[in-house]
N, C-alpha and C positions, 0 to 999 in steps of 0.2 A: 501420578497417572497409574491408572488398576490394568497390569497387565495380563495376558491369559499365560500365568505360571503357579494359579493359586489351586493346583489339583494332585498337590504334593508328590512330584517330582523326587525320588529317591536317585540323590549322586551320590555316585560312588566312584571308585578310581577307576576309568577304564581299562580294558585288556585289548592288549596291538599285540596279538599272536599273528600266527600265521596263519587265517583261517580256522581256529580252534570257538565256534561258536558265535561270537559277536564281531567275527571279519571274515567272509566266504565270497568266494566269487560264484558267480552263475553266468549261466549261457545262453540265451534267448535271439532265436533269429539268425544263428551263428556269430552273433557279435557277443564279447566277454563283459559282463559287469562287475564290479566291484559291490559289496553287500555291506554295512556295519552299521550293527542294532543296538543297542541301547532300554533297558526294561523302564517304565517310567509310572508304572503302577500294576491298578489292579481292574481288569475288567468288572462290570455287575455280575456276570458268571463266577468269580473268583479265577479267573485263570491272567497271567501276566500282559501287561498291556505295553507293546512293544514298541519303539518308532525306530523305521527305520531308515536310511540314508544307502538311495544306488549311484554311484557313479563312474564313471568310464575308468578309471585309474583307483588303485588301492590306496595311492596317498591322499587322492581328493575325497575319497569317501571316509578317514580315519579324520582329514583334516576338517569336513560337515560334522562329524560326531564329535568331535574335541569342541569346536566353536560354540554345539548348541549346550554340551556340559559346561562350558564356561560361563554361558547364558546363563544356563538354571544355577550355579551354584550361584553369581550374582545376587538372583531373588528371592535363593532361598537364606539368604542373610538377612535380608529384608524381613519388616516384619510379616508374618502369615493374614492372607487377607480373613477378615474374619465375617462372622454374618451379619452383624452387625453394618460394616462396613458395605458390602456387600450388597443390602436390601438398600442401602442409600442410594448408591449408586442405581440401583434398578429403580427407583423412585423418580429418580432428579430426570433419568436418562431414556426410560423410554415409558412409563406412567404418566409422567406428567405433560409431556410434548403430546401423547398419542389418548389422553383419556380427558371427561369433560372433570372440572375442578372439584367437584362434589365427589367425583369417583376417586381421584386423589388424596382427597381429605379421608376418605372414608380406609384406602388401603394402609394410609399414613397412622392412621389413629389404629388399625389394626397392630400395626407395625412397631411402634411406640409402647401401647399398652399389652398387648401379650405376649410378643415374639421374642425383642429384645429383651425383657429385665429376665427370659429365661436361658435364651441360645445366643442373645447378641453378643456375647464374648469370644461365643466358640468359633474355633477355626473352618472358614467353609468348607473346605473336604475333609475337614473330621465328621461331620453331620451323617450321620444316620438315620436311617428308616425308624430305628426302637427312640432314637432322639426325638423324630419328630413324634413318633406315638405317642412317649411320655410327655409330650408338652400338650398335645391335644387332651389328651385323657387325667393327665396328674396334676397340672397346673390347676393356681387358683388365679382369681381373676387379681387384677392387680386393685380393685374398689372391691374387694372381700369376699367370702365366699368364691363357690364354685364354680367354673364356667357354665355356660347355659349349652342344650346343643346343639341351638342357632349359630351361637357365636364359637362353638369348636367348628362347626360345619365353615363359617364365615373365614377364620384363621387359616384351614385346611388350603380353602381356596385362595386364598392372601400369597400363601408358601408356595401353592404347586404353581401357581402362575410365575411367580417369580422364581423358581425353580428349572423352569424352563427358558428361561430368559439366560438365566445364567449358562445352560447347555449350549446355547443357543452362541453365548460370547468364550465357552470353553473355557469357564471357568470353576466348571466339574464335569467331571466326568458322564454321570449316570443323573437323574430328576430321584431322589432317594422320597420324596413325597409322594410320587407316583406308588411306590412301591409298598406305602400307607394305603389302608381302608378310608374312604373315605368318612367321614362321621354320619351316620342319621340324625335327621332333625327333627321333631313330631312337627308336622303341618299343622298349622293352624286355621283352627275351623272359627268363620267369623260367627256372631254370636247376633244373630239375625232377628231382628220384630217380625212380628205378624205385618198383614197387609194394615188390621186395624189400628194399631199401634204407629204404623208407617202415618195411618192416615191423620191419625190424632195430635201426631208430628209435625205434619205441612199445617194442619190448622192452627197449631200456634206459634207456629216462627216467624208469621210475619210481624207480629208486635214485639219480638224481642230483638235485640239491641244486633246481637249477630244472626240472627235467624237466617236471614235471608240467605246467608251464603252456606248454612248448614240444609236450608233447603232445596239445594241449587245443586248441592253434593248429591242429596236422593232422588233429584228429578234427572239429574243429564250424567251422572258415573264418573263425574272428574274426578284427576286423583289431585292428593292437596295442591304440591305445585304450581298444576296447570289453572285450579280456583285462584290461589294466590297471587298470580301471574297473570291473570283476567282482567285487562284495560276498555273502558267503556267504545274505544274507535272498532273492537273486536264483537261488539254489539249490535247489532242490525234490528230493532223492533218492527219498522214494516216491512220487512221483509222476513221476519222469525226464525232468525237465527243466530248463534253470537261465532265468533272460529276461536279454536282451540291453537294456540299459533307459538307457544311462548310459557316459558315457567320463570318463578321467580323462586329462586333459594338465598339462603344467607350464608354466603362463602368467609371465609376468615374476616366474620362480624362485618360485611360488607352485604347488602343488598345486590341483585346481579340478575338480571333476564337471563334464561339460557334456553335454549330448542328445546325444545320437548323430547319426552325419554326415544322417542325411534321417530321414523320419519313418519309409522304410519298411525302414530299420536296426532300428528299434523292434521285436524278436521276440523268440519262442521256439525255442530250441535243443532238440529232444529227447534223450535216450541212455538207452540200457538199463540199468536199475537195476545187471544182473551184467554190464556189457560195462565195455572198457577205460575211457573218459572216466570212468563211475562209479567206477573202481579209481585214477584218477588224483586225483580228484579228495578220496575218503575218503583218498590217502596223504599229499595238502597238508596237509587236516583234520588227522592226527595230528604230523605237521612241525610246525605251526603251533603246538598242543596242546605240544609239548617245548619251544617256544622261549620260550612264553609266559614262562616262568618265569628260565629261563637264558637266554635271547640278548642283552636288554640288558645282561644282565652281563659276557655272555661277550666279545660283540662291541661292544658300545656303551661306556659309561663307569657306575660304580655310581653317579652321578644320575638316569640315563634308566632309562624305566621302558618296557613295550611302550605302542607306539601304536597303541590300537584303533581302527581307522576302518570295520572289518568288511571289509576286501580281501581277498579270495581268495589274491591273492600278492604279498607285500612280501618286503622285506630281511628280515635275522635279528634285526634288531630293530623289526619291524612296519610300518616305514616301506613309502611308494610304493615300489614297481619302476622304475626310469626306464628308459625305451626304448631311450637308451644303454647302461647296465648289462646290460639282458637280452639285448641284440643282440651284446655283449662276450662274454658267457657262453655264449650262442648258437653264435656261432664256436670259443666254444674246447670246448664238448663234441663241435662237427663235427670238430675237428681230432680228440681223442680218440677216437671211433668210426672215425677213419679214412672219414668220409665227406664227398661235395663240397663244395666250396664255396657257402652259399647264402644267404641271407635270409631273416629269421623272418617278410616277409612273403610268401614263398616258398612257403611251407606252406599258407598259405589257395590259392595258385594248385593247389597240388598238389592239397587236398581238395576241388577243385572239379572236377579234371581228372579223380581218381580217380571220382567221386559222377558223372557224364557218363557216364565211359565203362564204369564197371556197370550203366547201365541208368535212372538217375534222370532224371525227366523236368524238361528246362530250367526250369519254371517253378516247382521245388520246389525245383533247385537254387538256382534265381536269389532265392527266401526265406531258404534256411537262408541265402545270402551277405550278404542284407540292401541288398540291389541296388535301387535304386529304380526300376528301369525293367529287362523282362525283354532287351529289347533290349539293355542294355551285359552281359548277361550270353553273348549269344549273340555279340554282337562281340569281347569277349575271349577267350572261349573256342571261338571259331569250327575252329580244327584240330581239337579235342575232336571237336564236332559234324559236322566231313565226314569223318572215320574210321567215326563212325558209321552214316554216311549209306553206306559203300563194304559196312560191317555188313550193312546192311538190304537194299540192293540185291544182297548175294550170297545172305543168307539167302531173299529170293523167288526168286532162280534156284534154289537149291536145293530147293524147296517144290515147283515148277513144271519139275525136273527129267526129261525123258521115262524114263518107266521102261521096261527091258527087256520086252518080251511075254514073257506066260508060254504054256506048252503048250492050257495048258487056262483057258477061260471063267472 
């Protein structure tokens, strides 16, 4: 069991003077205390980090400060907790009980791959501010080459959160990550079609094999996930809409529904019973309807049978879609249509950018997106919104344009 003694405790032989510095009495209230302190480090200022022991009697107070040196020399025979050691425990112990399984995998894999093969030997409160600098900035990745400065930004955040955790169990003193810069990351600017191109897009996805659900990304702004994770009961054709209620990830090579990224992901998508999305979505229904019977045969092995889970869009033999798979396919019907190179999360920037600059107003956009605060909808899309603003300011000049005098009254 990891006790709170890993913040290098310096014993040394205590001094039972008479009052000569670390035994003094004091007087408070006219009643007499007893005082005896003990140094046990080093403040973040640099100045000595004292603990001290009051009690009514000089031998009760020399006899707290002998017990808690006995403590610490105890632990400190023991081996030094390391960070190694360290980051496990903040993993097992309050990441994984308190975060969804994705977000664990993801701090773990941080944790695994950059942190430990550089610092996980060292001792927790040897760690340093210039320690952690050098592993942000001087490491290389552990799959070659250089860190990216997504992924120093990603680490930064890995450390200080768990950094504080550790403050948090008095297992250091000070958050020495905090006292790092955090890294800059360049933002990434998605790499957008024209409206034409958008359009030349929806005309021909529906005869290809995954279209439908790449078309379905630039009409309604889901993010992969929550496509992924789209069950035909979440569907409502006469009524025109399908809800957004549910994502599907692939956790340690298991298949797994989970809530949606925030609560105010939790919505409904509209679409017109006769418009495109509704036509994309009855030509899955009949794809789906042929394979039922042939795909495992065709494409799977004559054991497997379709697997019904109710997904809107799986393989040819009913299975999940994986994010890899459709982003493979993704790319190679862009190469096919002869159009740019982009990201199938790309699409939701596009149908956010298009839905802006026809006229929708941010806060409607910022729902259908599923945006938990309208503000990151207005921070992202912020170029969107000052084209419109150059819109609106020309459109009152022209309203308020002096008009020629006529002849007559």
């Amino acid at each position: 069991m990891i006790e709170y003694f890993a913040i290098g405790i310096s014993v040394g032989k205590a001094k039972r003077g008479n009052g000569e510095g670390s035994l003094y009495a004091v007087e408070r209230k006219g009643t007499k205390k007893w005082v005896a302190t003990v140094t046990i480090g080093k403040r973040p200022s640099g100045g000595p980090w004292v603990k001290t022991f009051q009690r009514n009697t000089k031998r009760a107070a020399l006899a707290a400060r002998s017990a808690f040196l006995e403590l610490s020399a105890e632990h400190a025979e023991q081996r030094p907790l390391t960070l190694s050691g360290a980051l496990d425990r903040w993993l097992e112990d309050d990441v994984r009980p308190r975060c969804r399984p994705r977000t664990y995998q993801n701090y773990e894999s941080y944790v695994r791959l950059h942190i430990k093969p550089v610092l996980g030997e060292r001792e927790l409160a040897a760690i340093s501010a210039s320690d952690i600098q050098g592993l942000l900035y001087s490491a290389a990745s552990t799959r070659g080459g250089r860190l990216s400065s997504t992924t120093r930004l990603h680490i930064y955040r890995v450390l200080n959160t768990a950094f504080k955790q550790f403050v948090r169990w008095r297992l250091v003193v000070t958050n020495e990550v905090a006292l790092v810069r955090a890294p800059s990351a360049m933002r990434y600017r998605p790499k957008l079609w024209s409206v034409e191109q958008a359009r030349f897009f929806l005309d021909r996805c529906v005869d290809h094999e995954y279209g439908p659900a790449f078309g379905l990304l630039l009409l309604s702004g889901l993010r992969i996930s929550e496509l992924l994770g789209l069950t035909w009961d979440s569907v409502h054709f006469d009524d025109g809409y399908f809800e957004v209620n549910k994502t599907l990830q692939r956790i340690n090579n298991e298949w797994v529904f989970q809530p949606t990224k925030t609560s105010g992901s939790y919505r409904s998508v509209p679409f017109a019973p006769d418009g495109q999305a509704a036509t994309l979505l009855r030509a899955q229904a009949d794809r789906q309807r042929g394979l039922r019977e042939v795909g495992p045969i065709l494409y799977g092995d004559f054991t497997s049978a379709w697997l019904d889970r109710g997904l809107v869009f799986t393989t040819r033999t009913g299975r999940p879609l994986s994010g890899k798979d459709s982003y493979a396919r993704f790319q190679a019907l862009c190469r096919q249509l002869g159009l740019p190179k982009a990201r199938q999360h790309d699409l939701r920037h596009l149908f956010a950018t298009i839905s802006l600059a026809a006229g929708a107003e941010l806060k409607v956009t910022s729902s259908l997106l599923g945006h938990s605060s309208i503000a990151i909808t207005a921070d992202t899309y912020a170029h969107v919104l000052d084209e419109a603003k150059v819109s609106a300011t020309r459109g009152v000049e022209e309203m308020l344009a002096p008009v020629a005098p006529s002849s007559s009254p």
